[in-house]
PAVEX-272791 format. One record per residue (C-alpha): x, y, z. Coordinates in steps of 0.5 Angstrom, whole numbers, plus 2048, in hexadecimal, padded with zeros to 3 digits. Example, Ala and Ser with C-alpha at 12.3 -4.5 7.8 and 13.67 -1.06 7.14 Angstrom:
2
R   c1   c2   c3
R  819  7F7  810
R  81B  7FE  80E
//
This chain:
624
R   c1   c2   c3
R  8BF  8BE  88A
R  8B8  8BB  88D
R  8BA  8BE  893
R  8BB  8C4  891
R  8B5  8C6  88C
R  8B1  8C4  892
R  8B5  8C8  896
R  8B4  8CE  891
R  8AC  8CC  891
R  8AB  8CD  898
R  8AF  8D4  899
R  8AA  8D6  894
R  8A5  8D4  898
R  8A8  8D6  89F
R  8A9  8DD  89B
R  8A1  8DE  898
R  89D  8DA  89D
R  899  8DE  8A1
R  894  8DF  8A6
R  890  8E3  8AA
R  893  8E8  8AE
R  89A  8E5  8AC
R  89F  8E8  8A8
R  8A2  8E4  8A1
R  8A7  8DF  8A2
R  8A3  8D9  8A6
R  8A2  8D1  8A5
R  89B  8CE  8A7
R  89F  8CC  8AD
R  8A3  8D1  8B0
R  89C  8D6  8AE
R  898  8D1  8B2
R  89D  8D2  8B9
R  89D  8D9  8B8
R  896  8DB  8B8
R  894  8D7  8BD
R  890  8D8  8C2
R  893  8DD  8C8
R  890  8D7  8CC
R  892  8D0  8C8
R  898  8CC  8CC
R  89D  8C9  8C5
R  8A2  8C5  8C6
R  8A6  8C7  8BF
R  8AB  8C1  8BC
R  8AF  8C3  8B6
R  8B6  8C2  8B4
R  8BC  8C7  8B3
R  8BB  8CC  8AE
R  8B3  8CB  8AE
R  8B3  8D2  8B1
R  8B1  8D1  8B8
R  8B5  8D7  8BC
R  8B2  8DC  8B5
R  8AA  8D8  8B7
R  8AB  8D9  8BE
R  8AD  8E2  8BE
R  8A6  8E2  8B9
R  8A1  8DE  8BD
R  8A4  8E3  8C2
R  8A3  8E9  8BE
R  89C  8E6  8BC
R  89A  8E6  8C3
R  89C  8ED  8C4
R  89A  8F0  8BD
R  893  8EC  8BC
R  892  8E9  8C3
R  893  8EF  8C5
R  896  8EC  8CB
R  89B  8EF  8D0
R  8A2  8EF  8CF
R  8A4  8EE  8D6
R  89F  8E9  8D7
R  8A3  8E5  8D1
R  8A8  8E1  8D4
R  8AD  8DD  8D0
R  8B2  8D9  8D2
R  8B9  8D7  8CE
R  8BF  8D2  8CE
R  8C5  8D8  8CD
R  8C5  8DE  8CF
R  8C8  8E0  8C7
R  8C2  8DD  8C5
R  8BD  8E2  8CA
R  8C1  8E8  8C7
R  8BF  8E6  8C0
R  8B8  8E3  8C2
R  8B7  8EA  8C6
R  8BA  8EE  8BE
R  8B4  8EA  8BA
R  8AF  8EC  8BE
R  8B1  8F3  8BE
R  8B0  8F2  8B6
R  8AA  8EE  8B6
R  8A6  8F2  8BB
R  8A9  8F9  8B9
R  8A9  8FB  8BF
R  8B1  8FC  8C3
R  8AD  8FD  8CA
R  8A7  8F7  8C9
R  8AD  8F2  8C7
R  8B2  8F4  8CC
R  8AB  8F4  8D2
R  8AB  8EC  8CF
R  8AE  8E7  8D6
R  8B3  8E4  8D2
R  8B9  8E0  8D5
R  8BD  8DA  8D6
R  8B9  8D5  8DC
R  8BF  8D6  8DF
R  8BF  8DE  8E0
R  8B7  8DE  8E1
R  8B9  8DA  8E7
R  8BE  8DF  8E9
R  8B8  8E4  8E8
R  8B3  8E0  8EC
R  8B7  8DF  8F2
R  8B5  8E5  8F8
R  8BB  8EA  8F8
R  8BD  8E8  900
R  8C0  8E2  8FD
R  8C7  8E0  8FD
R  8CB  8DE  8F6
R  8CA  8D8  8F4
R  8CC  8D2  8EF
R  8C8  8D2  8E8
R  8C5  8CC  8EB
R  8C4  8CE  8F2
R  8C0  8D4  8F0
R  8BC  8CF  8EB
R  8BA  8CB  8F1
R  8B8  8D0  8F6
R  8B4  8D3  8F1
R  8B0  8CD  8EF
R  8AF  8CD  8F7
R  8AD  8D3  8F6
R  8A8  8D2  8F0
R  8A5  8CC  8F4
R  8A4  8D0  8FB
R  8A4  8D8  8FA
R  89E  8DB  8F9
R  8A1  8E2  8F6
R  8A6  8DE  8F1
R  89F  8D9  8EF
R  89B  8E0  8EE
R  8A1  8E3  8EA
R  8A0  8DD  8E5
R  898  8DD  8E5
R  89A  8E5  8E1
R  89D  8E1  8DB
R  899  8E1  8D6
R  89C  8DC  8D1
R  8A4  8D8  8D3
R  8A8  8D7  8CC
R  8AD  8D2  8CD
R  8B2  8D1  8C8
R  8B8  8CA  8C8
R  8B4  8C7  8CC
R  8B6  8C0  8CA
R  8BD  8C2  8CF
R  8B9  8C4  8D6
R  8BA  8BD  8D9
R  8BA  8BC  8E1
R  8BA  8C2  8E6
R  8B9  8C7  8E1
R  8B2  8C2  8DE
R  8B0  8C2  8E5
R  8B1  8CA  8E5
R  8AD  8CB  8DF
R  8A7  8C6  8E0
R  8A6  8C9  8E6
R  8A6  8D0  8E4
R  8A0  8CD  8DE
R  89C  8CA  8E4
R  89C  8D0  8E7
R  89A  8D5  8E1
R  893  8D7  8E0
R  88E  8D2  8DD
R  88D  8D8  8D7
R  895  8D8  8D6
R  898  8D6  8CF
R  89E  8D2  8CF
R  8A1  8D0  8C8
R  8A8  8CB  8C9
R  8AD  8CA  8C4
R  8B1  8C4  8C3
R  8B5  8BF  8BE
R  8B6  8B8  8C2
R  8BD  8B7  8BD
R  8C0  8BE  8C0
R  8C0  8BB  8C7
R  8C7  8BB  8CA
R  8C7  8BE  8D1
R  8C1  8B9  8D3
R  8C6  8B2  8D4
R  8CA  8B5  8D9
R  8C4  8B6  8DE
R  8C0  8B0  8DC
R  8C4  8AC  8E2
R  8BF  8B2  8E6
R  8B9  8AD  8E4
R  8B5  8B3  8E2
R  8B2  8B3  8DB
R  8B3  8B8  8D6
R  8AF  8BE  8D6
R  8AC  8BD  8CF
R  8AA  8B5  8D1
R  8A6  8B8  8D7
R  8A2  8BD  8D1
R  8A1  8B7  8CD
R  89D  8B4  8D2
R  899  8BA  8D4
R  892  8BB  8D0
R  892  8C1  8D1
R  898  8C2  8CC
R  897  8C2  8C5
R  89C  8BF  8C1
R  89F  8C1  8BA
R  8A4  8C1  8B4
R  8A8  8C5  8B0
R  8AB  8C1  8AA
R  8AE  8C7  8A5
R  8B5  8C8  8A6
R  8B7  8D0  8A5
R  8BE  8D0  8A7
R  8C2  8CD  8A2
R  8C1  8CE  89A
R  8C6  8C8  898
R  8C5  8C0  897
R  8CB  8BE  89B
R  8C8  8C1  8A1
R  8C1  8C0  8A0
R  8C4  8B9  8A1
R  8C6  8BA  8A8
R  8C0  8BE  8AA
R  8BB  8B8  8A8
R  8BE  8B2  8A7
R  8C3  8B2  8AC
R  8BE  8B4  8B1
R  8B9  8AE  8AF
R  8BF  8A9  8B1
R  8C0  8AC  8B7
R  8B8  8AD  8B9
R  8B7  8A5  8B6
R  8B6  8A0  8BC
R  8B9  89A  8BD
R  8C0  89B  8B8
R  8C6  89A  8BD
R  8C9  8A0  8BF
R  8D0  89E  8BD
R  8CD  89D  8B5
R  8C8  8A5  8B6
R  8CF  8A7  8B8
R  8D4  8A5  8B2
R  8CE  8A7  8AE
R  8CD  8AE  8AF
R  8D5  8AE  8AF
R  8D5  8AC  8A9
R  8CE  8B1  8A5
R  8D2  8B7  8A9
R  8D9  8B6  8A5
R  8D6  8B4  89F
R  8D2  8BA  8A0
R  8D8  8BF  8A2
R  8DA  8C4  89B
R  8E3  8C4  89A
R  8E4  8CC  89B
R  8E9  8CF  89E
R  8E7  8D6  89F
R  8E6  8D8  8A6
R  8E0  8D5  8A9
R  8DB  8DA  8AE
R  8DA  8D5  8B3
R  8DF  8D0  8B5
R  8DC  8CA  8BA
R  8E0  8C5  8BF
R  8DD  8BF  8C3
R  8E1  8C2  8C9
R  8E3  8C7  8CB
R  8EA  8C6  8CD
R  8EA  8C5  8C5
R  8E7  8CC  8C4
R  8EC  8CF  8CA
R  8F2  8CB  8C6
R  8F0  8CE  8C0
R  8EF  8D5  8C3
R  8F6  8D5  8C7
R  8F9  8D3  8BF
R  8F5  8D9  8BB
R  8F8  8DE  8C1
R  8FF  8DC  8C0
R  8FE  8DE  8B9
R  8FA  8E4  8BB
R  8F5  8E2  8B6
R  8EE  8E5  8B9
R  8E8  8E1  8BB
R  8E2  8E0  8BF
R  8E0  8DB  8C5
R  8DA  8D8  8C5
R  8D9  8D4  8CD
R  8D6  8D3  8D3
R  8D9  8D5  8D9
R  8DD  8DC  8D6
R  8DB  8E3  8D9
R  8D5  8E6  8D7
R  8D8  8EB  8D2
R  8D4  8F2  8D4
R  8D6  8F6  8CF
R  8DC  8FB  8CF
R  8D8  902  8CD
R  8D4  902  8D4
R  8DB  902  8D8
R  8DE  907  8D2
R  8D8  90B  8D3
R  8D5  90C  8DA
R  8DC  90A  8DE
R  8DC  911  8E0
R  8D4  913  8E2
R  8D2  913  8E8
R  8CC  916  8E9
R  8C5  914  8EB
R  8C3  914  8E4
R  8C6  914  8DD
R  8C1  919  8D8
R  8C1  918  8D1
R  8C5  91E  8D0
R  8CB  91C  8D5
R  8CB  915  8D1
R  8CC  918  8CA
R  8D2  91C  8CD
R  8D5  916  8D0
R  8D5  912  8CB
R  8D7  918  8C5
R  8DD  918  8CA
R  8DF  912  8CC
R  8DB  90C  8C7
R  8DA  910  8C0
R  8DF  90D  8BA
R  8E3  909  8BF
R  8E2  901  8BF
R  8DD  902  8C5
R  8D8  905  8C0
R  8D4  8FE  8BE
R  8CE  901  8BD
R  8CC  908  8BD
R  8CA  90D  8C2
R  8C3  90D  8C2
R  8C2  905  8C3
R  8C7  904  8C8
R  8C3  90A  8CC
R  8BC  905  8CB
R  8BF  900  8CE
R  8C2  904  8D4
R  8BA  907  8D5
R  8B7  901  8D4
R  8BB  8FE  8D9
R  8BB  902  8DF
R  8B6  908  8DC
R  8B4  90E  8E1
R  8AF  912  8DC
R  8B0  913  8D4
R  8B7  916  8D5
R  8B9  914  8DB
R  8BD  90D  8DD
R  8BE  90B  8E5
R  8C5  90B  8E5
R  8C5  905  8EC
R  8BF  902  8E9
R  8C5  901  8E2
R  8CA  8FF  8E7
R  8C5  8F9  8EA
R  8C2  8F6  8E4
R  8C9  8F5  8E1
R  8CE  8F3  8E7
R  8CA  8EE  8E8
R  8CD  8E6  8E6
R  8CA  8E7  8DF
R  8C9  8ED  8DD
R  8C3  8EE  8D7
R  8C6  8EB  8D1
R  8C4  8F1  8CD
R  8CB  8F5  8D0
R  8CF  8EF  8CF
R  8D3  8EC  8C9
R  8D1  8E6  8C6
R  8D8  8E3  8C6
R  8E0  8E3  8C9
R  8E4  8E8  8C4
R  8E3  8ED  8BF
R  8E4  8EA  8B9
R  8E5  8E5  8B5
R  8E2  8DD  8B4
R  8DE  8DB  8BA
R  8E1  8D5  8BE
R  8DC  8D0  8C2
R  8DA  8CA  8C4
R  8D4  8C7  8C1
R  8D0  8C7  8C8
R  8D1  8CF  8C7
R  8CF  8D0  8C1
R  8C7  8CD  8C3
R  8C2  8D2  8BF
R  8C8  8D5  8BB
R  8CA  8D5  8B3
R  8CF  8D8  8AF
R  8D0  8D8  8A7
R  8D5  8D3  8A7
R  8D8  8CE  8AD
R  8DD  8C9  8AD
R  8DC  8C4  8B2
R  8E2  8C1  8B6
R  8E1  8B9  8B7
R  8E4  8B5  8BB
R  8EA  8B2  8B8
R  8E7  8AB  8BA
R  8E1  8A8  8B7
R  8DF  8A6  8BE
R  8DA  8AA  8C3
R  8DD  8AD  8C8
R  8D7  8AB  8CD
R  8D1  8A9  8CC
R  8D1  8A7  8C4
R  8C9  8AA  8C3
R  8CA  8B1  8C7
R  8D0  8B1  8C3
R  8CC  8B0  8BC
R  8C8  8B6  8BE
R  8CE  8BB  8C0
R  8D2  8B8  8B9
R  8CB  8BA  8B6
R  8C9  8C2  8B9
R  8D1  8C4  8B8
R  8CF  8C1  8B1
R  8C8  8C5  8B0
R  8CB  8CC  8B2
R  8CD  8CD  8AC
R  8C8  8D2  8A5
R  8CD  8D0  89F
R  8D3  8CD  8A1
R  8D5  8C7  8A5
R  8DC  8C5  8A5
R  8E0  8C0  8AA
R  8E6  8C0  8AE
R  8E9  8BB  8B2
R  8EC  8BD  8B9
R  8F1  8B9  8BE
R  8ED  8B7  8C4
R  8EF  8BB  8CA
R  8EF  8B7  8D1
R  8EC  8BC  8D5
R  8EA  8BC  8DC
R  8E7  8C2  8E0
R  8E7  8C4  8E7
R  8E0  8C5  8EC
R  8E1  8CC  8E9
R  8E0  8C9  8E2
R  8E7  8CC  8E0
R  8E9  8C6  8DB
R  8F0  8C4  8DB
R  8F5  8C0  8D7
R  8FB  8BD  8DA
R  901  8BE  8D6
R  907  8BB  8D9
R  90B  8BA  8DF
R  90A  8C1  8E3
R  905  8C3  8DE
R  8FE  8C4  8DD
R  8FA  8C7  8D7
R  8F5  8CD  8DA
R  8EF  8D1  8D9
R  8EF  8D8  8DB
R  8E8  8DD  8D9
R  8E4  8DA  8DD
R  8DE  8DD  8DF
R  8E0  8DE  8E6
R  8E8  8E0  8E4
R  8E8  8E8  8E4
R  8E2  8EC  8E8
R  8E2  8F2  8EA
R  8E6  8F1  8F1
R  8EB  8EE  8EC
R  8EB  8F5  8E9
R  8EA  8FA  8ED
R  8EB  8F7  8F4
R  8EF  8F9  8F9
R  8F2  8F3  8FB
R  8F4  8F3  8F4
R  8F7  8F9  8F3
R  8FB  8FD  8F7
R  8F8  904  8F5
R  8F2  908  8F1
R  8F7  90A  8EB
R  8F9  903  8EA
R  8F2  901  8E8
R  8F1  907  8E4
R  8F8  906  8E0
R  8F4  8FF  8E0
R  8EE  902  8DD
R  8F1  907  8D8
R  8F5  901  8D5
R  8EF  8FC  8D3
R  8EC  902  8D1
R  8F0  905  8CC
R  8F4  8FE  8CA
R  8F3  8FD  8C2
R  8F3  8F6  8BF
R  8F1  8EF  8C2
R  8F5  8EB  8C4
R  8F9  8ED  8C9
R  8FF  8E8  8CB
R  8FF  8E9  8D3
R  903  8E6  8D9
R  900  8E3  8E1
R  905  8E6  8E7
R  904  8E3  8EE
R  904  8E9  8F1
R  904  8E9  8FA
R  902  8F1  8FB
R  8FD  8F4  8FC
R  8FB  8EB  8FD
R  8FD  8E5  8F9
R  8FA  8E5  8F1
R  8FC  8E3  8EB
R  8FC  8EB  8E8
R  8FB  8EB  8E0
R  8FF  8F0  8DC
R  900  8F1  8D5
R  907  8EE  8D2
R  909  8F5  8CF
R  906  8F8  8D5
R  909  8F4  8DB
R  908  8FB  8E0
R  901  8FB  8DE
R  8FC  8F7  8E3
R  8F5  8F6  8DE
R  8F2  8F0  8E5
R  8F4  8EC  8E9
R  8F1  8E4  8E9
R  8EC  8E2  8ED
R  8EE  8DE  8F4
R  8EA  8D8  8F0
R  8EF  8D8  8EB
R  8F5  8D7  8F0
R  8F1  8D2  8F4
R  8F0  8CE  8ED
R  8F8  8CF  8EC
R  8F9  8CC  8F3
R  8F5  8C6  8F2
R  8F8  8C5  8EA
R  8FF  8C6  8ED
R  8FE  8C0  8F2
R  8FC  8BD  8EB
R  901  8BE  8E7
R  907  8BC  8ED
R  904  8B4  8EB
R  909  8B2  8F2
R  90E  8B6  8F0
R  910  8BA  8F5
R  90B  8C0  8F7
R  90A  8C6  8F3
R  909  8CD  8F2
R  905  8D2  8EF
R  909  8D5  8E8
R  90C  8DC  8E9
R  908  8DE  8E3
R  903  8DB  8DE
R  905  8DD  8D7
R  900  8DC  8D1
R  8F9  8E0  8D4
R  8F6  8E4  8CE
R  8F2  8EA  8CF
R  8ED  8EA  8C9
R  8E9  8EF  8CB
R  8E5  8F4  8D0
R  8DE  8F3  8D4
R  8DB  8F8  8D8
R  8DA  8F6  8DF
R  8D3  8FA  8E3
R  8D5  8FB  8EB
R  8D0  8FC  8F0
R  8D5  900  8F7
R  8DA  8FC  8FA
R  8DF  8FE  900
R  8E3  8F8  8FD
R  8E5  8FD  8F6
R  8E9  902  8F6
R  8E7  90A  8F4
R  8E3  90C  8F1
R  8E1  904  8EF
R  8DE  903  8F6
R  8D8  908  8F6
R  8D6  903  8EF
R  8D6  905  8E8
R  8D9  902  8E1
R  8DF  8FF  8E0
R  8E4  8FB  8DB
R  8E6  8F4  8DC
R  8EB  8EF  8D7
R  8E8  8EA  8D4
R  8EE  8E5  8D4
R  8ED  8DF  8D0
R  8F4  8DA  8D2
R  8F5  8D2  8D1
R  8FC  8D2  8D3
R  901  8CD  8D6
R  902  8CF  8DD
R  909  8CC  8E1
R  909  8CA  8E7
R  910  8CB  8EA
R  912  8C4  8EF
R  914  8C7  8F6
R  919  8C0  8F8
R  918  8C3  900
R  910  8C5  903
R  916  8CA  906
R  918  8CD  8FF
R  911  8CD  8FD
R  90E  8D1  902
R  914  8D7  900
R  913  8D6  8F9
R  90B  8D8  8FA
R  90A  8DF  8FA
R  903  8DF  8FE
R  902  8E4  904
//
């Protein structure tokens, strides 16, 4: 009752307290970062739930609206591309201005160096691409004098950039002008990605900060996020033990185990978000909910950008240089409106077209559209912020950084014991715990023996000639997989293709994976009421990862095969994919455009026939 009176009392003060050329609804503290000057460099500390996202989007609008600071020379770097979206869509709201918040440099660190990169480079790895931009931080006098430009650098979850990616950042604020602001926001207790890169020898990001003068540091102390004593016990007593120095790690463990399930409500209605510590748990809960045509939503790295379908059902047919506002509104009446494709309304879809590739006021520049959004990671503005359609979400607590729902059930381990190291694990128990408004609630998940392939595909073996396997990876299915013509033997094959994910109607989809030889070898998906119909073919990745588990599961007892067909793939829903002109295509794919793709979504278990004779299973596989 105390904790929540003092709860109550704050809100009072969070929603009355104001200050000069700040709205209603601040503390002290988060009023005291927001109106900083545009030149002051802060490193922020604050728990779950004290508003840190929400301070970071108003000291941006702040700059912009009182500073009178430009946009584009505000950059600002997230953890998750969900969380750039959301970021982008406060900023709007607090500047009032579409324009000025979409004008703002906001992105992963990842897809910055993407950005950064000179266009005459190759593909690379994410941790390729961050290496050779640090090099080019350090050295490339064009790349120094683009960060000299940036007037202020927002840095949120900071407490998890650790190794290479803190090498990247610190060099990037070394290089900045000395008048350029920097506001970094971090909490130690939700530091669960900085374990596994210690082993680097790097010190984290946020400990370089600290031992900069130049960075003032800060608190915020009132937790907004949760109204109810039992969380508020999780949100500040269970981080005080994680954060105390010298208490055994085993024992800061069984202690934040035990605030958590003594926190957890007994409700039985369906949660909103739903958190596993693995993601094999999250894929085996997903394979079980598909099973029973139950709808729901994944939340995970590693999957597709889903870019959504309105662009492909809207502009797959245009060709021309330039789109005017008066032949989108047609294509979008014909092809979009009162479908499922309309998730938001026409005039917003064509801001977002216009800013990203304007060619005057009315006007977007068709190749320029295709360029910006055939990239590795298209702007998160055009993408979904989940896998599926509908339904709770599924993730693992490490994808659910800088997220929150109203109510969350967390998925512990069956087991007490931590799975690693007992203080990393304290802290992933805690920010599972810590995604939640009002309710928290508890379950136990059986723990999944997973391993996973260089690819990072996670696999379980599941008995003799069997393994458990993920399909949906990022890589599975793109645009050579679904218009290319050494998948399919003819144009009117893709077209019957596209004509089906445009007009396919309830999610999910059971689907079926044949091995097929012609036009070459591939693993075509189809759907089990329509075995005529080839949405894709996989991506030669996903046979070379299917070699390599079939060398797996054969376990000295004979050689093995790849399966005729794979059963149990799930097409949950449908992305559009931006291709710029490609011979590999066929037409009219080929000279670029927008396109469907499936998403499928699968954990099923693969058998691997044994062959008693080399002779037999080279007759057996059906490659050419």
């Amino acid at each position: 009752m105390i904790t929540h009176l003092r709860n109550a009392i704050a809100l009072l003060r969070h929603r009355f307290d104001r200050g000069p050329g700040l709205p209603a609804g601040w503390d002290a503290a988060q009023r005291e970062v927001i109106a900083a000057a545009s030149a002051a460099r802060m490193l922020v500390d604050g728990g779950p739930g004290t508003g840190k996202t929400a301070i970071a989007c108003a000291r941006v609008a702040h700059l912009i609206r009182e500073n009178r600071v430009a946009p584009e020379t505000v950059w600002l770097i997230s953890f998750t591309r969900s969380a750039v979206r959301e970021i982008r869509e406060r900023i709007a709201g607090a500047v009032g201005d579409a324009d000025a918040a979409h004008a703002v440099r906001l992105s992963t660190l990842d897809s910055l160096a993407w950005d950064l990169q000179p266009e005459t480079e190759g593909p690379s790895s994410y941790d390729e691409s961050i290496r050779r931009v640090l090099d080019l931080v350090r050295s490339n006098a064009e790349v120094g004098a683009r960060l000299e430009t940036v007037a202020h650098l927002v840095i949120d979850e900071a407490h998890d950039i650790v190794g290479i990616r803190a090498d990247l950042l610190a060099a990037m604020i070394a290089k900045l002008s000395p008048d350029c602001g920097v506001t970094v926001f971090a909490d130690d207790a939700q530091a669960i990605y900085g374990f596994a890169e210690r082993g680097w020898g790097e010190e984290p990001l946020i400990d370089r900060l600290r031992a900069d003068p130049a960075f003032r540091r800060l608190a915020l102390a009132t937790v907004f996020r949760c109204r109810s004593d039992r969380l508020a016990r999780v949100f500040r007593r269970t981080r005080t033990r994680i954060l105390s120095p010298g208490t055994p790690p085993k024992r800061v463990l069984a202690g934040v185990r035990r605030d958590i399930e003594r926190a957890a409500t007994v409700h039985s209605e369906e949660c909103d978000l739903v958190l596993f510590r693995s993601r094999a748990e999250a894929l085996r809960e997903s394979a079980r909910l598909h099973h029973r045509r139950i709808g729901h939503r994944l939340r995970m790295s590693g999957h597709p950008p889903a870019m959504a379908p309105w662009l492909a059902a809207c502009l797959s047919g245009h060709s021309a240089p330039v789109l005017t506002e008066s032949r989108f509104a047609r294509l979008w009446r014909d092809n979009v409106e009162g479908t499922p494709f309309a998730i938001l309304d026409r005039g917003e879809a064509w801001r977002k077209l216009n800013r990203a590739a304007p060619a005057g006021p009315n006007l977007v520049d068709t190749a320029l559209l295709l360029r910006r959004l055939s990239g590795h990671r298209p702007p998160a503005e055009f993408c979904l912020p989940d896998i599926g359609t509908s339904g709770p979400i599924l993730g693992t607590i490490h994808a659910s950084k800088g997220r929150e729902a109203d109510s969350v059930r967390l998925m512990l381990p069956a087991k007490a014991e931590a799975r690693g190291e007992p203080a990393e694990e304290a802290r992933i128990l805690f920010v599972g715990a810590t995604r939640a408004r009002h309710r928290l609630a508890v379950g136990h998940a059986q723990a999944a023996h997973a391993s996973r392939l260089p690819s990072g595909r996670v696999y379980e073996t599941a008995g003799a000639g069997t393994v458990r396997m993920e399909f949906g990876r990022e890589d599975d299915v793109g645009a050579l997989q679904v218009a290319g013509r050494h998948v399919f033997a003819t144009s009117t094959e893709v077209a019957a293709a596209q004509l089906y994910l445009r007009s396919v109607q309830g999610f999910p989809v059971p689907l079926t994976a044949r091995a097929q030889s012609a036009p070459r070898f591939a693993f075509h998906v189809v759907p089990d009421a329509a075995p005529d119909t080839g949405l894709a073919a996989f991506a030669d990745a996903v046979v070379g990862d299917l070699d390599a588990l079939a060398a797996l599961a054969a376990d000295g007892h004979g050689r093995t095969i790849l399966p005729a067909a794979i059963a149990d793939l799930w097409l949950v829903g449908t992305r559009s994919l931006a291709v710029l002109p490609d011979a590999g295509l066929h037409e009219p794919w080929n000279r670029g455009g927008f396109l469907f793709a499936p998403v499928v979504i699968a954990y099923p278990t693969v058998a691997f026939p044994v062959m008693a004779t080399a002779s037999a299973a080279a007759a057996a596989t059906p490659r050419a």
